[in-house]
C-alpha positions in Angstrom: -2.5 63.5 19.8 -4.6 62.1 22.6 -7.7 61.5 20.4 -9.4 59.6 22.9 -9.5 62.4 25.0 -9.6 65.4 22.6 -12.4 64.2 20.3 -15.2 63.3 23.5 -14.1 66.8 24.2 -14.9 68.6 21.2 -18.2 67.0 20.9 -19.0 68.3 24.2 -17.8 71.6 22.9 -20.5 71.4 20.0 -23.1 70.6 22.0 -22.6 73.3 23.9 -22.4 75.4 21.5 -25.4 74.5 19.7 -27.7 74.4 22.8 -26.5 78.0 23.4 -27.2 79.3 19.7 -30.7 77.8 20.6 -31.4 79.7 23.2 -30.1 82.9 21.6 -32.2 82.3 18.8 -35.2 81.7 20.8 -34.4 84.8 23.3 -34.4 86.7 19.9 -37.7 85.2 18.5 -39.4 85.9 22.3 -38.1 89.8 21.6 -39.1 90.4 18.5 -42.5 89.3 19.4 -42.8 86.3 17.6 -46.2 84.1 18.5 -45.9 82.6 21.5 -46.7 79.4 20.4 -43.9 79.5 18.2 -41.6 80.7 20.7 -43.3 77.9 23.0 -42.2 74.8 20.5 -38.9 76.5 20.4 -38.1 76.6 23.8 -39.7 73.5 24.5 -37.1 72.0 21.3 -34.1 73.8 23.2 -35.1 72.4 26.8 -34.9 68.9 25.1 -31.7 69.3 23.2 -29.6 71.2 26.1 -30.6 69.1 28.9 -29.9 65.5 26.6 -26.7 67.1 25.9 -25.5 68.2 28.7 -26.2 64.8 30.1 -24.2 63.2 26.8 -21.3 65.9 28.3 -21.2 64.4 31.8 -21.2 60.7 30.5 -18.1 61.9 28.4 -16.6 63.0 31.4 -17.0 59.9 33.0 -16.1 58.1 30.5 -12.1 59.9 30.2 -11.5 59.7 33.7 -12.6 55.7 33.2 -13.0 53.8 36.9 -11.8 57.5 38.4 -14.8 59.0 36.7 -17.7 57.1 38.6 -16.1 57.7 42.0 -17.9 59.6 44.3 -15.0 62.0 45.1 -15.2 62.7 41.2 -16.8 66.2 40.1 -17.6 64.1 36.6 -19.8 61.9 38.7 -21.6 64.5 40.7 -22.2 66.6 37.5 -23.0 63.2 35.6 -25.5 62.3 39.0 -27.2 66.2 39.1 -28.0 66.8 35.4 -29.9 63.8 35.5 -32.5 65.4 37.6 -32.2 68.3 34.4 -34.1 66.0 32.1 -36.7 65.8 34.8 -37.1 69.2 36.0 -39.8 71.7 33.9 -41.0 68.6 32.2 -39.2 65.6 31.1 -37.7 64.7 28.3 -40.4 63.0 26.8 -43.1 65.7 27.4 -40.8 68.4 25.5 -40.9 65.7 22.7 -44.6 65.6 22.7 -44.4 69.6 23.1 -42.3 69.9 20.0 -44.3 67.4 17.9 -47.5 69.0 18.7 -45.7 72.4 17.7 -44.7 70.7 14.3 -48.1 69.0 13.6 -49.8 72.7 14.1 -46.9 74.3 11.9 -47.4 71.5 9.5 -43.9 71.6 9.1 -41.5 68.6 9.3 -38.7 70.4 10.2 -36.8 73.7 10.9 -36.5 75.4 7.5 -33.0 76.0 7.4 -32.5 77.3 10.9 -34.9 77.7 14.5 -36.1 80.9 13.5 -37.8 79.2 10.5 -37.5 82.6 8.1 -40.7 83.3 9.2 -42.7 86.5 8.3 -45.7 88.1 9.8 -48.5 88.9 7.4 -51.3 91.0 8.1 -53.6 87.6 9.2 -51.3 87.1 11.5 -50.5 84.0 10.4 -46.9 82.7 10.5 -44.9 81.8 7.1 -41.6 81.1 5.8 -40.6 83.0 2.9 -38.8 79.4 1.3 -41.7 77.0 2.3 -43.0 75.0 -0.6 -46.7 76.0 -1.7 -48.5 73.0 -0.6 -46.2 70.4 2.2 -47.1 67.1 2.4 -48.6 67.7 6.1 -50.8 69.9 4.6 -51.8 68.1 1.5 -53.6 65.5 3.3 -57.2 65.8 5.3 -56.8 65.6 9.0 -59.0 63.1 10.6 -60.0 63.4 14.3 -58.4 61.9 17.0 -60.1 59.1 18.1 -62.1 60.0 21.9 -59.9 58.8 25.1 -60.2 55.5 25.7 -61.9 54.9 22.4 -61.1 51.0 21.0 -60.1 50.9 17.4 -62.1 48.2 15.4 -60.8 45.7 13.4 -60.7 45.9 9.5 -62.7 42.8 8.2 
């Protein structure tokens, strides 16, 4: 009955659980000798979504205890106060996202493909492919242009 407890709660309880299928799933690609670039992007994916969440957990916690919660005395505020140094530790949050959209670009895949392990098969090349993937994604349909040289001005279309 006390939804404004039990619901903050059970989101916390999902993002737990997702962040540890993630790992799992990862653990499980790294054993089976998946490439480790694959396995790289993954991690990289599951750094970003356990440390955000876990930080989403705390600020629930602080949130139920209310003025209580942001009280030093308050384990909610010292967890809420150390994971924050989680997003920062092993590269920040925003370098994982850069990690996992690099991983995506060279996948040429816009997202998962039904799950982290992506249904992917090894073929003989050596080359990484999901047995659902469409024949030709738009990612890979278009011609990739080179990256314009650091600190390279873009000109101006008359």
């Amino acid at each position: 009955d006390h939804q404004g407890v039990s619901f903050p709660l059970a989101d916390s309880a999902a993002d737990a659980a997702a962040g540890r299928l993630m790992v799992f799933d990862i653990a499980r690609l790294k054993e089976g000798g998946a490439d480790p670039k694959l396995v790289h992007g993954k991690a990289s994916m599951a750094k970003l979504f356990c440390s955000e969440a876990a930080n989403r957990c705390a600020d629930r916690s602080v949130q139920i205890f209310g003025g209580r919660g942001y009280m030093r005395t308050n384990v909610a505020e010292r967890f809420w106060r150390e994971l924050r140094v989680d997003r920062i530790w092993e590269g920040t949050s925003e370098i994982q996202r850069l990690i996992v959209a690099r991983s995506l670009e060279r996948r040429g895949k816009g997202g998962n493909g039904g799950g982290t392990g992506d249904g992917a098969r090894r073929s003989k090349g050596g080359a990484a492919k999901a047995a659902s993937e469409p024949a030709a994604t738009p990612s890979r349909a278009r011609k990739s242009t080179p990256a314009p040289a650091a600190g390279a001005r873009r000109r101006k279309s008359a």
